[in-house]
C-alpha positions as CSV (number, residue, x, y, z in Angstrom):
1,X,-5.3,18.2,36.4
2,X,-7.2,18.1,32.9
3,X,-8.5,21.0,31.5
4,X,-10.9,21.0,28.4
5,X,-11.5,24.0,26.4
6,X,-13.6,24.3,22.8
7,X,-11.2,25.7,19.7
8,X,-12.5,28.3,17.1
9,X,-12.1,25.5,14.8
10,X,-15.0,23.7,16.5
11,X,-12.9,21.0,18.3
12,X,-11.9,20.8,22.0
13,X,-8.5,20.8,23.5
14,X,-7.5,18.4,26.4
15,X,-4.3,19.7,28.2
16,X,-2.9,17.6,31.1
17,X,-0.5,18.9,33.8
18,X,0.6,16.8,36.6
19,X,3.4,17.1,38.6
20,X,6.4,15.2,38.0
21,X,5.1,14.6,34.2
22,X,5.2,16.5,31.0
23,X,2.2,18.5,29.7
24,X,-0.1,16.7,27.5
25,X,-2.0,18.1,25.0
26,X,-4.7,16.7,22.4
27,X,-7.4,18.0,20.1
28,X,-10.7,16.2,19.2
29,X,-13.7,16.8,17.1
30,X,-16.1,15.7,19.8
31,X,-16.1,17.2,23.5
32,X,-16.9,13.0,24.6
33,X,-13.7,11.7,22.8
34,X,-11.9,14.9,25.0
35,X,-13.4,13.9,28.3
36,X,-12.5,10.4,27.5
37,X,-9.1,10.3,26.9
38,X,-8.1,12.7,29.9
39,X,-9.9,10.2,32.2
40,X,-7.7,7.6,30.1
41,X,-4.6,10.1,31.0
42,X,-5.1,10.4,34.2
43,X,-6.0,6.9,35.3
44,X,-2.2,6.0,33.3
45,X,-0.3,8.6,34.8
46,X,-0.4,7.0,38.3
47,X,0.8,4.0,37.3
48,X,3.6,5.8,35.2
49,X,4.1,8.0,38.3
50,X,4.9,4.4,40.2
51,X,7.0,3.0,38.0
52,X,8.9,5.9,37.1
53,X,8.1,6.4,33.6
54,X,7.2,10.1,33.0
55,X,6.0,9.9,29.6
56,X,3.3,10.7,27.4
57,X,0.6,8.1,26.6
58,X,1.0,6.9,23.2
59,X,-2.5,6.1,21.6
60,X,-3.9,3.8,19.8
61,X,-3.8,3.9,16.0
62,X,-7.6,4.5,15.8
63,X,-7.1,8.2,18.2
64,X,-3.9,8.7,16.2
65,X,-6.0,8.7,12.9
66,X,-8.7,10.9,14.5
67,X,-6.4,13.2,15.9
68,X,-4.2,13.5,12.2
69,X,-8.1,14.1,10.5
70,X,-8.5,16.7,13.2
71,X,-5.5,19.2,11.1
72,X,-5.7,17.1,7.6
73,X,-5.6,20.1,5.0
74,X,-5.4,17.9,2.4
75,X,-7.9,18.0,-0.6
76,X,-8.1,14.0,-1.7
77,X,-11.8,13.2,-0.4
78,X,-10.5,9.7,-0.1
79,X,-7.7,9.7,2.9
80,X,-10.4,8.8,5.4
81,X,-11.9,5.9,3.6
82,X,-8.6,5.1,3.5
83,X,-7.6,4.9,6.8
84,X,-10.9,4.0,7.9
85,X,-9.6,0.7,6.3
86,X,-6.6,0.4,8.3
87,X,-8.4,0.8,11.4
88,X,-10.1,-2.2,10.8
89,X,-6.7,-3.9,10.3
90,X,-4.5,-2.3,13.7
91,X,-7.2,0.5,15.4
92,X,-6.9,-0.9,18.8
93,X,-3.1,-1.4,18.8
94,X,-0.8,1.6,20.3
95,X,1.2,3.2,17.4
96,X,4.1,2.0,18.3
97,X,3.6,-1.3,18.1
98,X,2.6,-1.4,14.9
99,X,5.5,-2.8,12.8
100,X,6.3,-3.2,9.1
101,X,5.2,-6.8,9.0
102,X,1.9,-5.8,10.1
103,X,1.9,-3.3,7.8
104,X,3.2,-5.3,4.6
105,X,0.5,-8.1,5.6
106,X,-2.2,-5.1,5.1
107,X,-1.3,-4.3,2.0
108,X,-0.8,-8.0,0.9
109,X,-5.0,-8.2,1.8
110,X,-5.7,-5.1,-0.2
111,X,-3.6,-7.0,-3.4
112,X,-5.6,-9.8,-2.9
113,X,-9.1,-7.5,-3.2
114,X,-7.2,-7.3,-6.6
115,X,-6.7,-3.5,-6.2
116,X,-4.3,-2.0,-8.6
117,X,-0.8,-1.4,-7.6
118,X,-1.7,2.5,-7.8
119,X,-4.5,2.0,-5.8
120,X,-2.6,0.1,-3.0
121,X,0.5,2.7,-3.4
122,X,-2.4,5.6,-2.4
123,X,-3.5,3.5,1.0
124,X,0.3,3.2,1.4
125,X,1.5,6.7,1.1
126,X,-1.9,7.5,3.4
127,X,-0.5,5.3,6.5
128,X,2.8,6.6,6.3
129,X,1.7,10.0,6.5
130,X,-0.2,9.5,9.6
131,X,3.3,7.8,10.8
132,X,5.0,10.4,10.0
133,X,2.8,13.3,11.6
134,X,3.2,11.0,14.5
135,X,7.0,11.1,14.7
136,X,7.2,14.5,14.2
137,X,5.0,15.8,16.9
138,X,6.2,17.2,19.7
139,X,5.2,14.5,22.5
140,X,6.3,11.5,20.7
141,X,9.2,12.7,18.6
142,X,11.7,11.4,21.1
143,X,10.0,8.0,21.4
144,X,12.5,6.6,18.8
145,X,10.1,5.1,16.8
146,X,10.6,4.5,13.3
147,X,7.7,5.1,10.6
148,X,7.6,1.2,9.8
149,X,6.1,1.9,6.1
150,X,9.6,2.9,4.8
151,X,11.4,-0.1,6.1
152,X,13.2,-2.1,3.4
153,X,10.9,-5.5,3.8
154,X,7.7,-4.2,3.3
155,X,6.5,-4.9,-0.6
156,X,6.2,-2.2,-3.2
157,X,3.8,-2.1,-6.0
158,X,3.9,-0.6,-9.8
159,X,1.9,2.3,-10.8
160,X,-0.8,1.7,-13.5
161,X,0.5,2.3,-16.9
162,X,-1.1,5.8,-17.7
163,X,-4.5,6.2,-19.8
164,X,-4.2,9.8,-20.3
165,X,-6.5,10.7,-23.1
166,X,-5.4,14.1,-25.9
167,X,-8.5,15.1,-27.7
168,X,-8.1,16.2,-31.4
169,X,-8.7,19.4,-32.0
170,X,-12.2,17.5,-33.9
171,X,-13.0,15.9,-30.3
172,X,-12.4,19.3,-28.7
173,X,-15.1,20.8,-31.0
174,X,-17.6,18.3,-31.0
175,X,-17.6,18.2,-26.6
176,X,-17.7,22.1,-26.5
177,X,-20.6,21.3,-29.1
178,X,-22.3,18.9,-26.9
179,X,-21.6,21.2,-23.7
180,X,-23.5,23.9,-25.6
181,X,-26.9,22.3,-25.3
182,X,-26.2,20.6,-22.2
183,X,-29.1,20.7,-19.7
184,X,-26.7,22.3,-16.7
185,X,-25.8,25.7,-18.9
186,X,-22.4,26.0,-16.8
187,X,-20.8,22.7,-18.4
188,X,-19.5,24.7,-21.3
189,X,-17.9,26.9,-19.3
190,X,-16.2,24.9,-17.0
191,X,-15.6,22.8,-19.9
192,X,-14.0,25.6,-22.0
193,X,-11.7,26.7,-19.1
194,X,-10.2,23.4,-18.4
195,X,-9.1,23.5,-22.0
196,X,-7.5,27.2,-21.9
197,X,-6.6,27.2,-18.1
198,X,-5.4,23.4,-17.6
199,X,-6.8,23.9,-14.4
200,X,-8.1,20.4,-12.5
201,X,-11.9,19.5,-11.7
202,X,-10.9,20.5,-8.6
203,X,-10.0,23.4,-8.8
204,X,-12.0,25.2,-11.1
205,X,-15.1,23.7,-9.0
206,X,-13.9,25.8,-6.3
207,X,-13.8,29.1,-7.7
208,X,-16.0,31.9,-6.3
209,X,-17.2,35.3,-8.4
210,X,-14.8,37.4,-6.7
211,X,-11.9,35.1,-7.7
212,X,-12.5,36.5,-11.5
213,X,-10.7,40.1,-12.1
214,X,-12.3,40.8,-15.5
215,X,-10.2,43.5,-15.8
216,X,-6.6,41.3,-15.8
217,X,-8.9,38.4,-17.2
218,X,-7.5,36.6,-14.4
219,X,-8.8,33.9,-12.1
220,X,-7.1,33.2,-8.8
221,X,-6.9,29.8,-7.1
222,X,-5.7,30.5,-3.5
223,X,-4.7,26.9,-3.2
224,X,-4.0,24.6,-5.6
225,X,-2.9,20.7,-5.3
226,X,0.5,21.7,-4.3
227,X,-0.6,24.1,-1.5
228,X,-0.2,27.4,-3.5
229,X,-1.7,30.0,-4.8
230,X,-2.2,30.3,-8.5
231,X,-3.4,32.4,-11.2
232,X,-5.1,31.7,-14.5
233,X,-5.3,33.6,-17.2
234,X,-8.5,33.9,-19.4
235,X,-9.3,34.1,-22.7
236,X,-11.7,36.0,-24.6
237,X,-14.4,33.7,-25.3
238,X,-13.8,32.5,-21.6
239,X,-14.4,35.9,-20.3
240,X,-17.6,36.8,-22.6
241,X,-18.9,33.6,-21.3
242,X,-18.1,34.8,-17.3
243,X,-19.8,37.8,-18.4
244,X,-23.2,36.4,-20.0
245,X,-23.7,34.1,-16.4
246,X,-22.2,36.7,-13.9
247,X,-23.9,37.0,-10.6
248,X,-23.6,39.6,-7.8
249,X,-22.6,37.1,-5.3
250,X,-19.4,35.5,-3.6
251,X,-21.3,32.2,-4.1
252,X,-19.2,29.6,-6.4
253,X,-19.8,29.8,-10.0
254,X,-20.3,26.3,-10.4
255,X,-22.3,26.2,-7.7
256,X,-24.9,23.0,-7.0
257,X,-28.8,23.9,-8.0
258,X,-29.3,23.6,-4.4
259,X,-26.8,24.6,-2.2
260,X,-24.2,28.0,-3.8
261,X,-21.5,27.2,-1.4
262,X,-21.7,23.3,-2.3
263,X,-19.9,23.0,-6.4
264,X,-22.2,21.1,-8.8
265,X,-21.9,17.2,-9.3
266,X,-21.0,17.2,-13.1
267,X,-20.7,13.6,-13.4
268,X,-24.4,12.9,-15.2
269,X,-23.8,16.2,-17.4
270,X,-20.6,15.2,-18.4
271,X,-21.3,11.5,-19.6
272,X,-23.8,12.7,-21.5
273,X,-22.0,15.1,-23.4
274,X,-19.2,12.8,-24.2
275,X,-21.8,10.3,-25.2
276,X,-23.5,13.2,-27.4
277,X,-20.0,14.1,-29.1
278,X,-19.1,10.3,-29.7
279,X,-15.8,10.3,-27.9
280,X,-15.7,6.7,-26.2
281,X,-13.4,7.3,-23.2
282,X,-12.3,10.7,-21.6
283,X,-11.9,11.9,-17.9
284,X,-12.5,15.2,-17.0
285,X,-9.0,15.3,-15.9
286,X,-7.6,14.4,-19.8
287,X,-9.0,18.3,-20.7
288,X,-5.7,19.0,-18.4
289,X,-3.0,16.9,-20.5
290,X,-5.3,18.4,-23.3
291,X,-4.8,21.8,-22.6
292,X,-1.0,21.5,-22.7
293,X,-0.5,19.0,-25.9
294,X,-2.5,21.8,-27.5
295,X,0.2,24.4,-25.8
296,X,3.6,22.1,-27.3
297,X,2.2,21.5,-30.5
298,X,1.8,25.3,-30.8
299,X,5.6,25.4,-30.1
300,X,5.3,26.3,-26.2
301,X,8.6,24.9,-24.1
302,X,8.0,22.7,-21.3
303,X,8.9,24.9,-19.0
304,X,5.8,27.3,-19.7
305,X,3.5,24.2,-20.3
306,X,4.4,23.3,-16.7
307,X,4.3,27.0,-15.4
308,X,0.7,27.3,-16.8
309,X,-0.4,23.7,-15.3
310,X,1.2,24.7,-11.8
311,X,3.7,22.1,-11.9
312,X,5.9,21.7,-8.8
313,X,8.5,19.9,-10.9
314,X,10.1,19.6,-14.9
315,X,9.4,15.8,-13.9
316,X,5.4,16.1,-13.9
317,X,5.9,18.3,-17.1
318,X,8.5,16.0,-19.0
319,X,5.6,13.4,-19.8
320,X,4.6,15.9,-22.6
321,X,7.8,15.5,-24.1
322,X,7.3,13.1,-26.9
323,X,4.7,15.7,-28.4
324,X,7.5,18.2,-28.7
325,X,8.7,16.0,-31.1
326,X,8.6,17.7,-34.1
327,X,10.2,21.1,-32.3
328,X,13.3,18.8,-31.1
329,X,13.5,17.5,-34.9
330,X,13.2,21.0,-36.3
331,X,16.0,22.4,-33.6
332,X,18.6,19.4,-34.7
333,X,18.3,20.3,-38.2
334,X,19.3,23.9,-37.8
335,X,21.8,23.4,-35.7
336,X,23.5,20.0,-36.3
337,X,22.0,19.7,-39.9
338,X,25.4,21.5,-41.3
339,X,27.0,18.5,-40.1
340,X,28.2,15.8,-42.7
């Protein structure tokens, strides 16, 4: 018997019981997909009945991707184009019979698209995720199948050498500059606070009123990349310029002109101002690696350049370490200088 019943979420629950079988349970966004799939169920579980084979259905890759969306709290906008792609290559196939050949043979069509190896490693680490969420659940955990995107023959690809982007402290002046006259008036704040915070696009996007204590000068990010909270302290100039645009909402602060739970698109305001301040190439995200090459050539250790940043890892910090430079050269001399 298949019962259906609506989540608070928004998405309905199938649960099958039958005798001689184990429970089955799925969620779906749409109450159709639901219905579907426990006719599906039911219509198999005869046939498993008859030939003895009391397990659960394993679905198709296409469902399996639907179902991991369903509880994806993960904050790249891109995993479903992603594995909207992969469906066209194995949807219809049952999970487990997708094997790494199939899977190296994918990415071996997304090198020829002449993707970057970063690129094709991001569609690669978004497969094996769904694999893995797969593997772990609870009805197929025992299946004893492998994730097949870890096996030894399928092909690896090089990360794009880096193109991160330090502004001088001239570039710095002449963007704040350019953000000043800007025709979106919240540019140079957001602006100013990725170079003091080295908060992500992201993140600061998402901030709300009541995330500001003025009174800590504190901003609070309830989740950041890594999945944890964070806070942020504020500066002065960041605070007076808080102040001169505060509102007596819980609506975001760089909210869209339209919509004040929707954050603004920046992209127009941004090129112009980088265009106004005559600095050729920068990404939003270079005011982050900004932000702490300002902190380690003011003498700040790695370790509170990551802490500020909210690195999970010295190994995401340790590609500042060439601008510490000058601190390593000044720390050899005092100590090992008396050497001769």
């Amino acid at each position: 018997m298949a019962s259906i019943r609506k989540l608070q979420s928004g998405n309905f629950q199938v649960q099958i019981r039958l005798q001689g079988l184990p429970s089955i349970t799925k969620t779906f966004p749409k109450k159709k997909d639901a219905v579907a799939f426990s006719k599906q169920v039911e219509g198999n579980t005869e046939l498993h009945r008859k030939l003895g084979k009391a397990t659960a259905l394993i679905p198709i890759f296409r469902e399996w991707c639907n179902i991991y969306m369903a509880q994806y709290s993960g904050n790249d906008p891109s995993t479903a184009g992603r594995l909207y792609w992969w469906c066209g290559e194995f949807g219809d196939k049952p999970v487990t019979k997708i094997d790494e050949f199939m899977v190296d043979d994918g990415l071996i069509k997304l090198k020829k698209r002449n993707l970057t190896g970063s690129t094709i490693n991001r569609y690669k680490s978004t497969l094996s995720a769904v694999f893995i969420y797969f593997v772990q659940h609870p009805d197929f955990k025992r299946s004893g199948f492998i994730n097949p995107v870890r096996k030894e023959t399928v092909s690896r690809f090089k990360e794009n050498p880096s193109r991160d982007k330090f502004l001088t402290e001239n570039e710095q002046e002449r963007l704040l500059l350019a953000c000043r006259t800007s025709h979106w008036e919240r540019l140079y704040l957001l602006v100013l606070m990725a170079l003091t915070t080295g908060a992500r696009k992201g993140e600061l996007l998402k901030l709300k009123w009541s995330s500001i204590d003025f009174s800590t000068r504190v901003a609070r990010l309830d989740t950041s990349k890594n999945g944890k909270p964070r806070l942020l302290p504020l500066t002065h100039p960041v605070i007076k310029e808080l102040m001169r645009l505060r509102e007596n909402t819980d609506h975001l602060i760089f909210h869209s002109t339209i919509r004040e739970n929707t954050p603004f698109d920046i992209k127009k305001s941004w090129i112009k101002a980088l265009k106004q301040s005559n600095i050729d190439y920068c990404r939003f995200h270079d005011l982050r690696h900004t932000a702490a090459s300002n902190l380690v050539k003011a003498g700040r250790t790695l370790f509170e350049v990551g802490t500020l940043l909210g690195h999970s890892s010295t190994t995401m910090t340790a590609r500042y370490s060439h601008l510490a430079i000058q601190d390593t050269q000044n720390m050899v001399d005092s100590v090992m200088g008396v050497i001769k």
